[in-house]
VOBA-1610 file (N, C-alpha, C; in pm, whole numbers, padded with zeros to 5 digits, always signed):
BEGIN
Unk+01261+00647-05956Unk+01329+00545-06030Unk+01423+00470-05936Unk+01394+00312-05939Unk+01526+00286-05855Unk+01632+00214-05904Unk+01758+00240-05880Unk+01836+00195-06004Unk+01962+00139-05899Unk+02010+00042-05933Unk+02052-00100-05811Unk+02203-00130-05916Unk+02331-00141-05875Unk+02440-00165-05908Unk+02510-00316-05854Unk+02512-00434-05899Unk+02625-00514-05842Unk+02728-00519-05893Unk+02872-00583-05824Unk+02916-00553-05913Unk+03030-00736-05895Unk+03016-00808-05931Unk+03090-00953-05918Unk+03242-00960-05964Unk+03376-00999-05920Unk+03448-01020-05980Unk+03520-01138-05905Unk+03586-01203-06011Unk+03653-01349-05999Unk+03820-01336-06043Unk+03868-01359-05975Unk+04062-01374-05981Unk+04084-01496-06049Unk+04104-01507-06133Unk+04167-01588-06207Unk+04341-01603-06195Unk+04387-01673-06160Unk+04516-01731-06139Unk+04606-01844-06183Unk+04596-01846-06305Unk+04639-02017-06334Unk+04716-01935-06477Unk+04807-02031-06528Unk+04892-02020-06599Unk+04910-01895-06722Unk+04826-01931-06830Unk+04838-01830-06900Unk+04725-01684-06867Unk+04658-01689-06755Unk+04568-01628-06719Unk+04595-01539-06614Unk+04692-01561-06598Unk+04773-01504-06423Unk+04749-01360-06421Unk+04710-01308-06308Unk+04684-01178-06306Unk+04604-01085-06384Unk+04460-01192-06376Unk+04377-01115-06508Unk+04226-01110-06388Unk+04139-01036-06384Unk+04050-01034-06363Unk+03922-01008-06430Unk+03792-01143-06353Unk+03674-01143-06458Unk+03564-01004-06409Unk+03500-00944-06458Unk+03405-00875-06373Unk+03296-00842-06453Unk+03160-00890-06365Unk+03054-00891-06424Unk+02973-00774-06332Unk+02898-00639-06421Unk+02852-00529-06347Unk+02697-00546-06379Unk+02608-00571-06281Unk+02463-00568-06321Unk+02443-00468-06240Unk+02360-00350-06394Unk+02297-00243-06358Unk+02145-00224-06379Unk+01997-00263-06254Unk+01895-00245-06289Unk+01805-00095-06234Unk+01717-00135-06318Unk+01612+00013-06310Unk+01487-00025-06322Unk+01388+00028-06341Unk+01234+00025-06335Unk+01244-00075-06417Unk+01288-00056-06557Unk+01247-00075-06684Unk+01334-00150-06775Unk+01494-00211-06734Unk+01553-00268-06756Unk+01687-00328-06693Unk+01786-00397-06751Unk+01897-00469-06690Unk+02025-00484-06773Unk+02104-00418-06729Unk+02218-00414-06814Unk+02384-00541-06764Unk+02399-00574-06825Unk+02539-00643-06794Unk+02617-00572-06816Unk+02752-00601-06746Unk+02852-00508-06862Unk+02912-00619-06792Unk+03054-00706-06955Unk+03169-00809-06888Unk+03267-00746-06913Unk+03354-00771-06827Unk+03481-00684-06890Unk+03613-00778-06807Unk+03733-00853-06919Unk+03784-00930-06867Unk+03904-00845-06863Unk+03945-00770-06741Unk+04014-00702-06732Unk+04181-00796-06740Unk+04282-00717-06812Unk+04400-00803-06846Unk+04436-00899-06951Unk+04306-00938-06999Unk+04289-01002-07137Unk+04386-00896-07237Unk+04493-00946-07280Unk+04529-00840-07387Unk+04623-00921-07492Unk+04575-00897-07632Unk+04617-00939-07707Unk+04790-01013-07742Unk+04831-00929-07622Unk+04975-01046-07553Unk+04969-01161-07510Unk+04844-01204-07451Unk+04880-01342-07376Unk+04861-01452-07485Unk+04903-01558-07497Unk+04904-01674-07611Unk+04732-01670-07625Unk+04628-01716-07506Unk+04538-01750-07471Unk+04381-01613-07540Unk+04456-01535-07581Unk+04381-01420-07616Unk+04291-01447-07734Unk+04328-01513-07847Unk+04238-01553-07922Unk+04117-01660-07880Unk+04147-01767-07781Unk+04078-01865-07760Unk+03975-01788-07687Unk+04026-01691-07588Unk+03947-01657-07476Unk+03840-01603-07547Unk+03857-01492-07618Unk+03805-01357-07675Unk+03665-01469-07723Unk+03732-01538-07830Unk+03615-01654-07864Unk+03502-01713-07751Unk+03595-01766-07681Unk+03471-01826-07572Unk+03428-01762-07492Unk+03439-01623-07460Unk+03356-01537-07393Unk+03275-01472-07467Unk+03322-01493-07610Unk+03133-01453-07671Unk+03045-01562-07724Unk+03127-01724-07697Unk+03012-01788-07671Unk+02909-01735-07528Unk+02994-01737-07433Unk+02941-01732-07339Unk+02839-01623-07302Unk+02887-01515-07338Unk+02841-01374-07305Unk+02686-01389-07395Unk+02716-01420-07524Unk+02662-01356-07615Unk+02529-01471-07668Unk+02560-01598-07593Unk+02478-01721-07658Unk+02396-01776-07527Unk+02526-01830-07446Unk+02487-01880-07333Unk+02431-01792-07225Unk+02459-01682-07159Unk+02401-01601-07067Unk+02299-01533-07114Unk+02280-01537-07267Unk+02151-01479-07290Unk+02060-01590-07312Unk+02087-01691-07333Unk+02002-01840-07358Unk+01929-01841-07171Unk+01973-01851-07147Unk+01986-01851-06937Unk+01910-01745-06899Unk+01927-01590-06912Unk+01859-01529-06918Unk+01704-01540-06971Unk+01692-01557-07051Unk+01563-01583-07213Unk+01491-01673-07157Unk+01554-01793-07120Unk+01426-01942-07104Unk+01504-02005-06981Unk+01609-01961-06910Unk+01651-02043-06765Unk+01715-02155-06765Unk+01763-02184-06915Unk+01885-02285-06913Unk+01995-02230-07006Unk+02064-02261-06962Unk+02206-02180-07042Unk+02272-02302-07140Unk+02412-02304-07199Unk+02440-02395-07216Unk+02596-02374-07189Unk+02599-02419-07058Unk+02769-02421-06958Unk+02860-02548-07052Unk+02946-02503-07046Unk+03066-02608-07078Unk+03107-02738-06932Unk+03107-02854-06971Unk+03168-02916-06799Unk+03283-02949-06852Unk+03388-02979-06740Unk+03493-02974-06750Unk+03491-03079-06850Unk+03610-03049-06937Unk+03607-03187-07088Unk+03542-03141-07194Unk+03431-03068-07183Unk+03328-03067-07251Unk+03279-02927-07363Unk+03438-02899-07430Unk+03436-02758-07488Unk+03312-02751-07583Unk+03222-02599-07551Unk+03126-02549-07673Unk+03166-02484-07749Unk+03288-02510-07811Unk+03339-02418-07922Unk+03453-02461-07979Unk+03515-02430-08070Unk+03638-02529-08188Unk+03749-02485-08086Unk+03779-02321-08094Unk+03875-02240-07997Unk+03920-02339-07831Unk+03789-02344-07789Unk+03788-02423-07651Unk+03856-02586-07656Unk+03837-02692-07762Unk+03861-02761-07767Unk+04041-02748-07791Unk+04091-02691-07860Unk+04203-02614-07899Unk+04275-02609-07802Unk+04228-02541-07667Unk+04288-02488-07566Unk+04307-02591-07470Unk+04227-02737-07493Unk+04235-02828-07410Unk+04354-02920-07458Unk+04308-02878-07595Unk+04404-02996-07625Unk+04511-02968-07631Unk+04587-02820-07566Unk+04705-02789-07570Unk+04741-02760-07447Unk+04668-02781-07342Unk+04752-02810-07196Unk+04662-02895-07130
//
């Protein structure tokens, strides 16, 4: 069996996000592929915790599996929130 670990993480540094880290763990094998996200520091203290929580399960849960499934996802561009939460968050800084 061969079974293969990456493991990605991104520093996030900007205002209400400060000192939080993103990390994405892909674990494969013969026979399948696992993600695991885990936004380490996200905690129901920061103002930003409801918006986030929201748009990382657009993301997680719609878009990276849309991307996965058929090879187009559906990314946000800057301006361009996919979700009520996201728009929310723009329009407040």
């Amino acid at each position: 069996m061969v079974h293969q670990k990456q493991l990605f993480q991104i520093y996030k540094r900007q205002n209400r996000m400060d000192r939080t880290t993103i990390r994405f763990e892909i674990i494969s094998n013969e026979n399948n592929t696992e993600v695991i996200f885990t936004h380490l520091g996200l905690t129901d203290q920061l103002e930003c915790f409801e918006i986030c929580s929201g748009a990382w399960s657009q993301y997680i849960l719609t878009s990276l599996k849309h991307l996965i499934e058929t090879g187009t996802g559906n990314p946000n561009g800057k301006g361009n929130p996919q979700t009520e939460d996201e728009s929310k968050f723009l329009n407040n800084n």
